[in-house]
C-alpha positions as CSV (number, residue, x, y, z in Angstrom):
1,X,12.6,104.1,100.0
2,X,11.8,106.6,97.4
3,X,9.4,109.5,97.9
4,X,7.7,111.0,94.8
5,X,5.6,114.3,95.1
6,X,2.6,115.0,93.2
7,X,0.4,117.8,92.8
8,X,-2.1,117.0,95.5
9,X,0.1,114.4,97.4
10,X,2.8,112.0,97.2
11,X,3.5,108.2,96.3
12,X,5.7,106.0,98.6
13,X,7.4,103.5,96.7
14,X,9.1,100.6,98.4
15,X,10.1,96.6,98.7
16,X,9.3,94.6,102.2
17,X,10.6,90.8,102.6
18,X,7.3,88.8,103.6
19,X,8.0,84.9,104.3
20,X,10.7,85.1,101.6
21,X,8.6,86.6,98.8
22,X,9.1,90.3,98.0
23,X,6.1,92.5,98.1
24,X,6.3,95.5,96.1
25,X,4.4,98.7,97.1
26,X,3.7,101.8,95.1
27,X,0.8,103.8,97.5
28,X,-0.5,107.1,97.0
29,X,-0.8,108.9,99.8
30,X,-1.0,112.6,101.6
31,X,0.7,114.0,104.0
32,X,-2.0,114.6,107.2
33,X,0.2,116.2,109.8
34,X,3.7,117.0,110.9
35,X,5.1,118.3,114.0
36,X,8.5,118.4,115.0
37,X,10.0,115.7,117.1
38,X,10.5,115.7,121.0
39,X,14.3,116.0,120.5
40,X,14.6,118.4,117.7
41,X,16.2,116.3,114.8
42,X,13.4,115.4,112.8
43,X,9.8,115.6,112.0
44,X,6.9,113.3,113.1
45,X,5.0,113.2,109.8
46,X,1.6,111.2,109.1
47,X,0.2,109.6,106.3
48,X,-3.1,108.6,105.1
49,X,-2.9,106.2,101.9
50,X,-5.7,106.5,99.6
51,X,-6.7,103.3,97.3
52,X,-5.2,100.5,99.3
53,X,-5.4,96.9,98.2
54,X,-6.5,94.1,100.8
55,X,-2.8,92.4,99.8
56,X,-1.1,96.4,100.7
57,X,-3.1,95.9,103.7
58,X,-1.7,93.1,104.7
59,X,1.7,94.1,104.0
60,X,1.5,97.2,105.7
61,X,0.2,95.1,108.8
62,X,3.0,92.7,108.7
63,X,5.2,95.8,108.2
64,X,4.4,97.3,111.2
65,X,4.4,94.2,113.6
66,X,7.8,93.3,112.7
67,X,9.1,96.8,113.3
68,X,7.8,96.7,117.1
């Protein structure tokens, strides 16, 4: 995963394995809120992506289900 900052934000840059296809994502995004975690070693950081495709949509969704 590779994060680049821009002036007013960021763009996370990444490749996700959908049903043997790879689905390439380049979002722009800002950072909404960080806090530090519960045990110390690391930050909880939010996102909020701007310009998202209905295809990043669904990649993000099927992203997120397979991580739980």
């Amino acid at each position: 995963m590779k994060l680049q900052f821009l002036c007013a934000g960021l763009t996370l840059a990444f490749s996700v394995d959908v049903d043997k296809s790879r689905a390439n994502l380049s979002l722009p995004a800002t950072i909404c809120h960080s806090s530090r975690c519960d045990s110390g070693e690391g930050y909880n950081i939010g996102l909020a992506f701007k310009t998202v495709s209905t295809n990043d949509k669904l990649v993000l969704n099927y992203l997120m289900q397979s991580a739980e």
